[in-house]
N, C-alpha and C positions, 0 to 999 in steps of 0.2 A: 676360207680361214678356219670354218668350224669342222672341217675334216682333218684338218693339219693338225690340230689342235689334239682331235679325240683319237689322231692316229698315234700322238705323242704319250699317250696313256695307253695303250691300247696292250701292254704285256701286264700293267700292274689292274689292269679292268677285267683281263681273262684270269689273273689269279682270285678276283673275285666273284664269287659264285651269283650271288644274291643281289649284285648292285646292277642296275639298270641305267646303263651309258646313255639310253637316252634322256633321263631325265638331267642327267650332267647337266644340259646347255639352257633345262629351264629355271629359269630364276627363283619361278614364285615356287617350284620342286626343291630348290638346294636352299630358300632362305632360313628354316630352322636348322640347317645343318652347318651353316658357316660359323666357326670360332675363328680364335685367334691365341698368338704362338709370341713371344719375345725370344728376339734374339739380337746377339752384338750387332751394332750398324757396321762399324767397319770390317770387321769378318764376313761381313757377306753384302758389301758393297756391291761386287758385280751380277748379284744373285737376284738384287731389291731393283735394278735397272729393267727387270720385266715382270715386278710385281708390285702392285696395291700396298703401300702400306704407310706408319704414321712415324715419324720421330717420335722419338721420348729419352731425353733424359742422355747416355751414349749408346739407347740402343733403339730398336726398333720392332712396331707392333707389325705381324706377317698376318696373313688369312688363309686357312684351310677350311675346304669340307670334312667333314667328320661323317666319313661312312659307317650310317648306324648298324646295318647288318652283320657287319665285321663283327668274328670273337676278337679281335684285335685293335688294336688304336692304327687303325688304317684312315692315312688320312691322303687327299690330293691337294695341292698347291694351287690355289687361286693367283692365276696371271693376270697382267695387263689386258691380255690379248680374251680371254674369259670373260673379265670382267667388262668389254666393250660388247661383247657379245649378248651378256645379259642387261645390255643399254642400264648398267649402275654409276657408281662412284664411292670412292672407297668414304666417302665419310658415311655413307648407307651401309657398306660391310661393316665399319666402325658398331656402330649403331646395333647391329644384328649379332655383331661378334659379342659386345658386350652383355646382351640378354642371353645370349643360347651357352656362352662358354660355361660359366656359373654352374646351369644346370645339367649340363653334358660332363664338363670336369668339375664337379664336387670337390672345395677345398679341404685339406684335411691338415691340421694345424695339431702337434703335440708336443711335450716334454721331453728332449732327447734321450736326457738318462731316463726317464719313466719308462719311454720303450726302450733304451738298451742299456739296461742294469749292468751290467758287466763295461760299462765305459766308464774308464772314473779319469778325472782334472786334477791338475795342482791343487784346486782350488775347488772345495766340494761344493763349494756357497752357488760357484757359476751356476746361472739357470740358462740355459741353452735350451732354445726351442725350434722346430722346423716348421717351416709353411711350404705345402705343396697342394699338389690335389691325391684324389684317394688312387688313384694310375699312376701315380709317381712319373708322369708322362707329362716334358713341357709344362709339369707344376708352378716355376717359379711365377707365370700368368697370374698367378694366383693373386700377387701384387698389383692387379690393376683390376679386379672383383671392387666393387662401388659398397665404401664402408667397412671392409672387411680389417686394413690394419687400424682402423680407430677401434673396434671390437676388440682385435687381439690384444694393443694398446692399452685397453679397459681392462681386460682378463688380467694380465701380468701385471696390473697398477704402476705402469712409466706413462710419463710425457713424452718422451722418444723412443724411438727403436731402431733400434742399429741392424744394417741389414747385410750380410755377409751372402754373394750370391757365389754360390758352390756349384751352380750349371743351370741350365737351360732347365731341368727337372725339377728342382728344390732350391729355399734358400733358408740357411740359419738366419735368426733372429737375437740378439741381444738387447737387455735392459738400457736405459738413461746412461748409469752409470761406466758406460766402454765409447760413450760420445764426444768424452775431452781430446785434444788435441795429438795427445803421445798414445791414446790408445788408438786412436783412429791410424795413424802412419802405420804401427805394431801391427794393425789387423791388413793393411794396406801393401804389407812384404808376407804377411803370411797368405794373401788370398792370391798375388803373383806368383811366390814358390808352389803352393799347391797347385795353380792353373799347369804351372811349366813343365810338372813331374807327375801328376795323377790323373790330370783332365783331358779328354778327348776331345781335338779339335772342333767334333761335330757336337760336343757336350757345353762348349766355351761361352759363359755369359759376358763376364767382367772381370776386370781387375782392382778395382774397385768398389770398396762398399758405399752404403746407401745410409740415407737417415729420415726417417718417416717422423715429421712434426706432430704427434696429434691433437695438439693446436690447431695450427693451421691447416691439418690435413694436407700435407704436404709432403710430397718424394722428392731427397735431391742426392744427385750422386757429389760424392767427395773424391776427388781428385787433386 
């Protein structure tokens, strides 16, 4: 099984110079390097039938290594068939993904118009902000960092946060105030239209936005 496996990698391991395929298959070798990736459940329904990973919400948490040598966000696909190898279980990936992601992708959270002055709104007042990480790579994970939207939450002084997910890479954030009923559908044809005309199948989070309590510390998506 473990030759089938590392033969199944075996073009993306010779494009890496620096990475040692042997340590692929040892556990206690790849456990600082395993994070984790969200993406839609049912877009890649038949994708997650030979991988590790967690419901959430309509979408799903996946597991990569993050090959540190890379100049690049080179990552490999933790399997089923892997992850029997390294005698785990995905609530142990969980667990490892959760500490190493953080510090491997650094979030980076800002003002949309502060960094792009030349964007202007109907509405100058809108505060429009992005959460991703500083690789703009796979950012929108950034939403399952422990603590991290009750900080943002605190920064911008709302109770809620309204979460518009724009792809797999980043997601805007909106104030309290765009959480009422008519704004929520409004933002619900605009985040559809955009998916349908601007977004890359392999880019595609949701079509729906999200609402983060910071009360209760809680994600739900609205649908």
């Amino acid at each position: 099984m473990a030759s089938n496996i590392l033969a199944s990698y075996e073009k993306r391991m010779s494009a890496e110079k620096h990475f040692d395929s042997d340590r692929y298959f040892d556990f206690n070798e790849m456990k600082s390097s395993i994070t984790m990736r969200l993406v839609n459940f049912e877009k890649n329904v038949n994708q997650l039938r030979n991988r590790p990973f967690i419901p959430y919400l309509n979408l799903a948490i996946v597991f990569v290594i993050h090959i540190h040598e890379s100049d690049e966000n080179d990552l490999i696909q933790i399997t089923n068939d892997l992850m029997a190898i390294w005698h785990t279980d995905t609530d142990t990936l969980y667990r490892l993904a959760k500490e190493n992601t953080p510090c491997i992708y650094q979030p980076c959270f800002f003002n949309f118009v502060d960094r792009f002055p030349s964007f202007t709104t109907p509405d100058s007042s809108l505060d429009m902000y992005v959460l991703t990480n500083k690789e703009n790579y796979y950012g929108v994970c950034t939403l399952l960092y422990e603590g991290l939207l009750k900080k943002v939450a605190q920064e911008i002084h709302t109770k809620n946060l309204v979460i518009i997910p724009s792809s797999v890479h980043e997601c805007i954030l909106l104030p309290s105030e765009f959480s009422d009923k008519e704004s929520l559908l409004q933002l619900t044809e605009l985040i559809m239209y955009v998916n349908s005309t601007n977004v890359a199948d392999y880019e595609y989070l949701s079509d729906y936005p999200y609402i983060y309590d910071a009360h209760k510390d809680s994600l739900n998506v609205i649908s």
